[in-house]
C-alpha positions as CSV (number, residue, x, y, z in Angstrom):
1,X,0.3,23.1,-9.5
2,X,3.9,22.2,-11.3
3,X,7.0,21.8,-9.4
4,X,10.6,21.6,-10.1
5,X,11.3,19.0,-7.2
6,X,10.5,16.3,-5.4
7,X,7.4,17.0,-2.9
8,X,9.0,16.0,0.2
9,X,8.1,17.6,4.0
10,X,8.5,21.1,1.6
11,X,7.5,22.4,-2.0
12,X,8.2,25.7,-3.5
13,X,5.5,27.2,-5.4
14,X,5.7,30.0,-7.7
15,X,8.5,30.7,-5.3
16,X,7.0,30.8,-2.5
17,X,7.6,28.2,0.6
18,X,4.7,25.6,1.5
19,X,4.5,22.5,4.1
20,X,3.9,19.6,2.1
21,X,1.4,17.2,3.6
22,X,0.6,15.2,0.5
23,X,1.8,12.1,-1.5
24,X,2.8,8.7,-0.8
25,X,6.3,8.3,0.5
26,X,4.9,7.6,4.0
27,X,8.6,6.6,5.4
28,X,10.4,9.5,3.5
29,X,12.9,7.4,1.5
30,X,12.8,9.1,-1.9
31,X,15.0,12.2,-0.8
32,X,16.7,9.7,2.2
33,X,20.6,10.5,1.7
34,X,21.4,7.0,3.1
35,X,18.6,5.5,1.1
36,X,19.6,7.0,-2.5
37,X,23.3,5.5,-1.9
38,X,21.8,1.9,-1.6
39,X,19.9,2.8,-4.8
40,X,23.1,4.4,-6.7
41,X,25.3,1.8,-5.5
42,X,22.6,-1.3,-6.8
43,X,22.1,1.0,-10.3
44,X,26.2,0.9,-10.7
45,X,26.0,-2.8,-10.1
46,X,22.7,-4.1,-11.8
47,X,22.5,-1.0,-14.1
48,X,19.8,1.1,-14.7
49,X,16.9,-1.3,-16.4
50,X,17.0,-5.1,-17.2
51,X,14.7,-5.9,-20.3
52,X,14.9,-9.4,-20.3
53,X,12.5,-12.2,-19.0
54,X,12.9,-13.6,-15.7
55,X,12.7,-16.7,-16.9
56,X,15.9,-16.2,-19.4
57,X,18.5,-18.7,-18.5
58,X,20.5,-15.9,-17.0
59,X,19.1,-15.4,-13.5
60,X,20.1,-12.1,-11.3
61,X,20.8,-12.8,-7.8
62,X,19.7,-8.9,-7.4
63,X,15.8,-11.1,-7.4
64,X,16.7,-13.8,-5.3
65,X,17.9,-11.2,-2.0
66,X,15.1,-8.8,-2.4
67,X,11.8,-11.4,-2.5
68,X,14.0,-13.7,0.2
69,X,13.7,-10.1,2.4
70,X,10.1,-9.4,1.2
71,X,8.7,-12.9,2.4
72,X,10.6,-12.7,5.0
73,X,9.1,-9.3,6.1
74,X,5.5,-10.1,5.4
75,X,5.8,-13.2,7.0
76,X,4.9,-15.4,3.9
77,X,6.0,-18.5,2.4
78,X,6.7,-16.9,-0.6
79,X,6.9,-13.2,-2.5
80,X,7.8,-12.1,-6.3
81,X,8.3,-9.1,-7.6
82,X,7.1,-7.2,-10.8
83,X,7.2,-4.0,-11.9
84,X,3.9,-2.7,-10.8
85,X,1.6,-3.0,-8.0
86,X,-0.9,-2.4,-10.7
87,X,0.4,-5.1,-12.4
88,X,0.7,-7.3,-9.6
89,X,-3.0,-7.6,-9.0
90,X,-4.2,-7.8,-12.8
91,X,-1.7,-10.9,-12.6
92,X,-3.3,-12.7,-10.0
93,X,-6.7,-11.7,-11.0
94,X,-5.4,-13.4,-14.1
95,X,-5.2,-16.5,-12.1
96,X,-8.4,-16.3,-9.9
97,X,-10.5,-16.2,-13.0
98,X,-9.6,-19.7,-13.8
99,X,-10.2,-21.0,-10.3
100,X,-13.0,-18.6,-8.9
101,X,-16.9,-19.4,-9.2
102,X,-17.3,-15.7,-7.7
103,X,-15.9,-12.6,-7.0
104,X,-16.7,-10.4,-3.7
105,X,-15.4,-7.0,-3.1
106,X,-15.3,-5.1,-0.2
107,X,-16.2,-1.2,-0.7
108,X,-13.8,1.3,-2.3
109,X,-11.3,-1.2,-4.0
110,X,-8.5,-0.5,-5.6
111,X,-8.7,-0.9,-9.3
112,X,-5.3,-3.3,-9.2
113,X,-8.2,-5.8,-7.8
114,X,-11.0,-4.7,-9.1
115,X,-13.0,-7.2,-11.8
116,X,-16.5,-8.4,-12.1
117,X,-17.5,-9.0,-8.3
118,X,-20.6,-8.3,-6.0
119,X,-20.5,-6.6,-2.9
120,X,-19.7,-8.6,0.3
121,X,-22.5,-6.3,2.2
122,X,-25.8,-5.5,0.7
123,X,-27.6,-2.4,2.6
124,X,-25.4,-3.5,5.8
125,X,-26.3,-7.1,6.0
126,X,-23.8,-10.0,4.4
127,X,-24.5,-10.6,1.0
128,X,-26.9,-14.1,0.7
129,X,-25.1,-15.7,-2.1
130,X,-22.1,-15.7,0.5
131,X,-25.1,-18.1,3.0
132,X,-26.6,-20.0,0.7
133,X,-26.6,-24.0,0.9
134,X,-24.3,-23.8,-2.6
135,X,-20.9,-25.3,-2.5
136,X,-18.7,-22.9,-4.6
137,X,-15.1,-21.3,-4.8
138,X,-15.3,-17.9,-4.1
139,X,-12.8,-15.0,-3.9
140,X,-12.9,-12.2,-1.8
141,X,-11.0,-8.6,-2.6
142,X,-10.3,-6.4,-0.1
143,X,-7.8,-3.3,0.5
144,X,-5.5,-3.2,3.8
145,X,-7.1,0.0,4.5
146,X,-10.1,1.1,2.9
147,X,-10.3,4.5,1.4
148,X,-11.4,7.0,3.9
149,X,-10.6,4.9,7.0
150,X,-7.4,5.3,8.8
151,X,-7.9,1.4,10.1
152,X,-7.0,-2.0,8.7
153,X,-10.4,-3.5,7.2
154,X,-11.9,-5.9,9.5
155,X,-12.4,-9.5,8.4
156,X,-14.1,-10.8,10.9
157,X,-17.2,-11.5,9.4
158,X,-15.4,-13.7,6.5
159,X,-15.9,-16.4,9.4
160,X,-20.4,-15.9,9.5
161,X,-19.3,-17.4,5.8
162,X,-20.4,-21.5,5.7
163,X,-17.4,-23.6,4.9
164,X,-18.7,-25.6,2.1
165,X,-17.7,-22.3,0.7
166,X,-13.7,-22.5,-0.3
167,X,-12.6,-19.5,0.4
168,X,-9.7,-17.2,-1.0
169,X,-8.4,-13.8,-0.1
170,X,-7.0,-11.5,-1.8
171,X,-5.9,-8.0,0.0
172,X,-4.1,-5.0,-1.7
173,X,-1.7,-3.5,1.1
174,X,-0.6,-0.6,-1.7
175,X,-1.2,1.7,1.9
176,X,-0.9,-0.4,5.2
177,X,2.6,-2.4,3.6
178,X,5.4,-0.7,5.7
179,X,3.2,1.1,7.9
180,X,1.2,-1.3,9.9
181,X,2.3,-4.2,12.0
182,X,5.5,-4.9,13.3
183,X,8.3,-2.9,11.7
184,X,5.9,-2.0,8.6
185,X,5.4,-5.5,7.6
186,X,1.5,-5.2,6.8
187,X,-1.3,-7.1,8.0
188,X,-1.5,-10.3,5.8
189,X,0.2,-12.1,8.9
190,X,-2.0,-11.1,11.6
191,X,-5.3,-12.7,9.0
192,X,-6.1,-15.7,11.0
193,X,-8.9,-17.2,9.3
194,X,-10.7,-20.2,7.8
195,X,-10.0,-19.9,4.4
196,X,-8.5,-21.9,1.9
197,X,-5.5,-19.0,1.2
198,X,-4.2,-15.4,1.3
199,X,-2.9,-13.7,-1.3
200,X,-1.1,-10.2,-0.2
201,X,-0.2,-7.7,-3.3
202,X,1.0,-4.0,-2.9
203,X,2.6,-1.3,-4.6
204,X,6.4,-0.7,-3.5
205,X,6.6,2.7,-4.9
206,X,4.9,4.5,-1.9
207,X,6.1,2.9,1.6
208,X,8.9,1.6,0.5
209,X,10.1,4.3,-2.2
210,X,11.0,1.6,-5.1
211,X,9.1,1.7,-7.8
212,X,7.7,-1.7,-8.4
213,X,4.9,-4.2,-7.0
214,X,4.8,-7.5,-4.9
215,X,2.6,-10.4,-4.8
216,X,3.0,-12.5,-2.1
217,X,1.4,-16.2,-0.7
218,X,2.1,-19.6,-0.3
219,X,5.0,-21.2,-2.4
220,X,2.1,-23.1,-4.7
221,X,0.6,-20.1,-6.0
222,X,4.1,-17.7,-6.2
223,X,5.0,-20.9,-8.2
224,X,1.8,-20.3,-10.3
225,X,2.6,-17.1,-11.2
226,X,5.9,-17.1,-12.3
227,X,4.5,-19.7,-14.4
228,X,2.2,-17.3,-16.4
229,X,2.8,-15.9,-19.8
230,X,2.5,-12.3,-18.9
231,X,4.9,-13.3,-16.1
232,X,7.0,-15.0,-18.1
233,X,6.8,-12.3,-21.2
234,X,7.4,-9.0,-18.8
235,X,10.3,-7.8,-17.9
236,X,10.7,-7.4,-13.9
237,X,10.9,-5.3,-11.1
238,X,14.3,-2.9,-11.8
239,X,17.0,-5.5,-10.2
240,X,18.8,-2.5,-8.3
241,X,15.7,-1.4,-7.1
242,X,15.3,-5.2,-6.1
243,X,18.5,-5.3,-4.8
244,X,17.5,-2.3,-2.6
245,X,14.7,-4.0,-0.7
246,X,17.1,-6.2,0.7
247,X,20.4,-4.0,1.5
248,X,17.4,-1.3,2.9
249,X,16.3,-3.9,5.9
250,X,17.2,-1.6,8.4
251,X,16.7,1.6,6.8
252,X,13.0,0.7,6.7
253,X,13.0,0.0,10.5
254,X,14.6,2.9,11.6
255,X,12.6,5.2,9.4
256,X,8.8,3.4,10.4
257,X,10.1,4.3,13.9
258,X,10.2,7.8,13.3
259,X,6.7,7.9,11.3
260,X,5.1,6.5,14.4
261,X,6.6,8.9,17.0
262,X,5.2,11.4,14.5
263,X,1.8,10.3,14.6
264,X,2.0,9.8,18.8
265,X,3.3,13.3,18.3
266,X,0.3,14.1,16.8
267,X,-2.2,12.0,18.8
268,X,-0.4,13.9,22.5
269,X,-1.3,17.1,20.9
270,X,-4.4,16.9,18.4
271,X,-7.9,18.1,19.6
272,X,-10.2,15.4,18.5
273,X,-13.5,16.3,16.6
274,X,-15.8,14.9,14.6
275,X,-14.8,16.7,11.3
276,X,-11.1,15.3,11.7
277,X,-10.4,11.6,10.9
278,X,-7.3,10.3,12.4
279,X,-5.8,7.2,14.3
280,X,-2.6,7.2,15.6
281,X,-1.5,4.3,13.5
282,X,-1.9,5.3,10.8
283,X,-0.3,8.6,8.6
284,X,-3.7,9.9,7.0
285,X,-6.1,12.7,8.3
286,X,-9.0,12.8,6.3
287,X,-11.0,16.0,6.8
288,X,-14.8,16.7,6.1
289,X,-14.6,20.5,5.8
290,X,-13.8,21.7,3.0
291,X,-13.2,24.9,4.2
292,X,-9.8,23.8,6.2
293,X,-8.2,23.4,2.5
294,X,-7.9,27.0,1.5
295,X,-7.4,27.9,5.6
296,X,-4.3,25.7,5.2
297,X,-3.0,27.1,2.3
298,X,-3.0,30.4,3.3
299,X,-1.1,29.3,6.0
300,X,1.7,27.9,3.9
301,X,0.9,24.3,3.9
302,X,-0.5,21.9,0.8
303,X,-2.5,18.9,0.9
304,X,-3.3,16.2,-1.0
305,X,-7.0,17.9,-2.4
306,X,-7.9,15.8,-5.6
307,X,-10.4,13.7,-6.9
308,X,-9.0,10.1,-6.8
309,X,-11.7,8.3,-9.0
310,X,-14.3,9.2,-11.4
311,X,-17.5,10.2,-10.2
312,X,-15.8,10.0,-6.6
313,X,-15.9,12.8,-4.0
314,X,-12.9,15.0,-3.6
315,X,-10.1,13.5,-1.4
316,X,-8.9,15.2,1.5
317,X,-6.2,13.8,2.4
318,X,-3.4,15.0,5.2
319,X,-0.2,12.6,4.7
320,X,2.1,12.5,7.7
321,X,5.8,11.2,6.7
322,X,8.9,9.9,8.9
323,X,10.5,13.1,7.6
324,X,8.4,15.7,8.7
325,X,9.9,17.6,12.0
326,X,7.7,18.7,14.9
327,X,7.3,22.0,14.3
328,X,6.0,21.1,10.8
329,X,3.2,19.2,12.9
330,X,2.9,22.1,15.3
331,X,2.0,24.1,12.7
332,X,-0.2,21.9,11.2
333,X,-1.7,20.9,14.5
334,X,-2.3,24.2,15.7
335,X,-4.5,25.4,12.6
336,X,-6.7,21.9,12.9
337,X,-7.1,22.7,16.7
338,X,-8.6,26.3,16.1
């Protein structure tokens, strides 16, 4: 299905009127009026694309405010931008290679984080390499929320791990950055655990409605990559778009507030079954019949209904948004509770 415009609480298609439960721009800032000021204000300042390296001998202050407010918000020592979140995991992946004796994954990783790993669980028991008497380096990879699940992934058994086992961690919050913890900033704060360090990346172009990526950790390794040739050769993040993060602090707060009175909407009002997957934390309903799609598009309302990965099953995916009103979720709500 083409459009002519962006796919916010409502589409037109073939024109004809649809809800629009779909996409990524869980806080609604793409077609924010206050929000697209900050950005055409920052484009008129910083322009509308900065080619050069970031380590030039010109530095942009636009940088310097946006990571300050990014660290700041996740609650790290550090944060840099770059221009992808796709790009901000192949660049510490880059990094880990050196320093890693072995990769772990988690199921259902992003492919930002994906590389040559082994599974963390084999047939629902920890994986023995992760037991064994062998002193190594390891790295584990993990998303904030795992596909499917409408939870942050729990960590908890990274401590059943012996500590002659150095362990680093390294979570992709492309979906739970800007929803999740306080005033959307993630859950790489709230990881309390013995390992060596945390390394948080994410995507900025959903949440957060800039398109660019963050890594963020401890100043040593933020240090490490600004140090790296890709880093070094790339050009960054837009510097309005940078600019934005910072001069957007309390846009971003006021607009999380609203996506969570929508979901507690939803939870007050949504009959719970086993076919439905939903938290009220979290903007996704996944649903296992198939047959709601085409019920819910005869009734006017789109989905996200695709097939994310190869091979992978079809994804099912309801996204609720800080901009949808309540009788967009009435709507919705009433058809899921038939």
């Amino acid at each position: 299905m083409n459009i002519n415009q962006f796919p916010d609480r409502s589409i037109e298609i073939d024109q004809k009127h649809y809800l629009y439960f779909g996409g990524t721009a869980y806080l609604g800032l793409p077609t924010n009026i206050d929000f697209q000021e900050l950005v055409i204000k920052n484009i008129r300042n910083w322009g509308t694309a900065y080619g050069s390296s970031r380590s030039a001998n010109i530095k942009l202050t636009a940088y310097e405010n946006g990571e300050a407010f990014l660290a700041n918000h996740i609650k790290a020592e550090s944060a840099v931008t770059v221009s992808s979140g796709m790009l901000a995991g192949k660049l510490v992946l880059d990094i880990l290679n050196k320093s890693t004796d072995g990769f772990f994954h988690f199921s259902d990783i992003h492919p930002a984080i994906k590389t040559n790993s082994l599974p963390v669980f084999i047939n629902d028991k920890v994986n023995p390499r992760l037991l064994n008497s062998r002193s190594e380096r390891i790295t584990i990879l993990a998303d904030g929320v795992p596909s499917f699940q409408t939870r942050a992934i729990d960590l908890s058994i990274l401590t059943t791990i012996p500590n002659h086992k150095e362990i680093t961690l390294l979570i992709d919050e492309s979906h739970s950055f800007g929803i999740l913890g306080k005033n959307g900033c993630g859950i790489y704060s709230e990881i309390d655990l013995p390992i060596k360090r945390k390394i948080m990346v994410s995507s900025l172009g959903k949440a957060f409605g800039l398109n660019g990526g963050v890594i963020a950790s401890d100043a040593s390794f933020i240090n490490q990559i600004k140090e790296q040739d890709i880093f070094v050769s790339a050009a960054g993040m837009n510097p309005a778009f940078v600019q934005t993060l910072a001069d957007a602090s309390s846009l971003y707060k006021i607009q999380h507030q609203k996506l969570l009175e929508n979901l507690h909407y939803i939870d007050q009002n949504l009959i719970k079954k086993n076919t439905i997957k939903f938290d009220k934390t979290y903007p996704l309903i996944y649903l296992e019949d198939d047959n709601l799609i085409e019920i819910l598009k005869e009734n006017k309302i789109i989905i996200a209904n695709f097939k994310y990965q190869k091979n992978a099953n079809n994804l099912n995916r309801i996204v609720i948004t800080a901009n949808h009103l309540h009788q967009d979720l009435d709507k919705l709500v009433n058809i899921l509770n038939d």
